[in-house]
Steps between C-alpha positions, in 0.01 A plus 500: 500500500790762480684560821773737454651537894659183664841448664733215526824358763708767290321803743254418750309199347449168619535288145792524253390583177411130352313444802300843450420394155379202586251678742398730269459243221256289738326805604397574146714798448567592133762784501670560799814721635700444734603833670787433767599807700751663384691234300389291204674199565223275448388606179684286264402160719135611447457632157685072401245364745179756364595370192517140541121560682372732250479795703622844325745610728562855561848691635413634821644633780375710838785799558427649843565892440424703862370880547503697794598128683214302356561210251358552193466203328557465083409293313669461140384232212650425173848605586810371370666343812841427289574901529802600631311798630239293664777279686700812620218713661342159647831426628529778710116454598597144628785680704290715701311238588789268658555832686184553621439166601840500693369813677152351630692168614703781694227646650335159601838424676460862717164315621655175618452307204798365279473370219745377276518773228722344256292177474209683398668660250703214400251434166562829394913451543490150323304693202517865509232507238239447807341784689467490846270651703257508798344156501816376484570621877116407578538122435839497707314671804242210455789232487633612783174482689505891550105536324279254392447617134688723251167714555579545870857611410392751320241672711759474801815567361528572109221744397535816461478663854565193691876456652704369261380672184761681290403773236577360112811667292380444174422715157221716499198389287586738179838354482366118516253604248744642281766186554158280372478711133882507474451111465177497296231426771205659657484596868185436681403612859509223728144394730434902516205453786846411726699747487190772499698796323244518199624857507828447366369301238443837247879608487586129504309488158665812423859312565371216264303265678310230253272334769322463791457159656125501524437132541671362856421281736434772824331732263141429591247588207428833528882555518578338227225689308598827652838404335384470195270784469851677587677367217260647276508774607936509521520359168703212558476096531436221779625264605394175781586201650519291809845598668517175530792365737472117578503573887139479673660701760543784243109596417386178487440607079492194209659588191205578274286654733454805321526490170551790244231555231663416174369816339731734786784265409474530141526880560780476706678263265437799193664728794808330490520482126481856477734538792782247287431629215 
């Protein structure tokens, strides 16, 4: 069982690393990423605990990259998360976010309900190598009795359309892409049947791009054939896994629910030895 998309407490998941590993372990996972938005503060808990478990752990992380103000969302494997590089550019990535979140918490207030901004982002203050976002806001609107479930928050107040929403600063796609191969990984499209742009996916190849992640848990079958069949035809790898996040009120996913073949992995392992080499 390979399942190359989960999150941890360092972005928007409910388990620290050790705990995730422990999951995965029990679950019958044998290599497994952990791909935190936007920061890769977890990584070095989770490759000790993979290998205490014997589970091949793989550098991951989930860079959120926007066009024409929709999140694209990267994912990037075998990277070296020591690089300067990599620390800088996901520094200012982290940034935005603390901005954007103080924004929506803004725009909640203009609608009568306060909340206290600077204890929701008091994780990411304590350790600035945490990336805050949306479901950060969503669990404080349940705790203050505001909606019943981090689902409700969204579809009232934090999608896009609804209220509170605020438009993502961030890099475009081609630059995250090209931040991935200046520190040796590949850069993989995240759950494509989501953000429905498969148009942009030919100049995104052209940019770079190593993979497509085929294998997710809302791709239904025939999506994640139709994926693919497209990846064939592009050239280029896949990629899958749960998106795992520990929170039943986030998808209601386990981690090793989808599982990538090991063949596709293989190939995108040779990717990124080509890519580093």
């Amino acid at each position: 069982m390979i399942d190359l998309h989960t999150h941890t407490t360092a972005s928007d998941g409910g388990c620290n690393a050790a705990e995730l590993v422990a999951r995965a372990s029990a679950a019958g996972v044998r290599v497994l990423a952990v791909t935190d938005h936007d920061t890769v503060a977890s990584c070095g808990e989770a490759a000790a605990a993979c290998a205490a478990a014997g589970i091949e752990f793989v550098p991951g992380i989930e860079v959120t990259a926007a066009r024409d103000g929709i999140d694209v969302h990267t994912l990037a494997y075998f990277l070296d998360i020591h690089s300067p590089v990599l620390e800088e550019f996901l520094g200012e990535q982290r940034r935005q976010r603390i901005a954007r979140v103080r924004l929506m918490i803004d725009r909640l207030a203009t609608f009568g309900i306060v909340l206290d901004r600077d204890a929701i982002l008091q994780p990411a203050y304590d350790d600035p190598s945490k990336a805050a976002g949306r479901p950060w806001i969503a669990r404080a609107l349940v705790a203050g009795g505001h909606v019943s479930s981090t689902n409700e928050a969204f579809d009232r107040w934090l999608a896009r359309g609804r209220p509170a929403f605020v438009s993502r600063i961030a890099a475009t796609p081609e630059q995250v892409i090209a931040r991935v191969h200046d520190v040796g990984g590949v850069a993989s499209i995240a759950h494509p049947g989501l953000l429905r742009h498969d148009q942009w996916l030919p100049s995104l190849v052209e940019a770079g791009l190593d993979a497509i992640e085929a294998y997710h848990s809302d791709h239904d079958e025939p999506t994640t054939a139709r994926y693919v069949a497209m990846s064939e035809t592009l050239g280029i790898a896949i990629s899958g896994g749960s998106d795992y996040h520990g929170d039943p009120q986030h998808g209601g996913r386990s981690i090793g629910d989808v599982s990538l073949p090991r063949d596709a992995y293989d190939r995108l392992k040779a990717r990124s030895a080509t890519r580093s080499a």
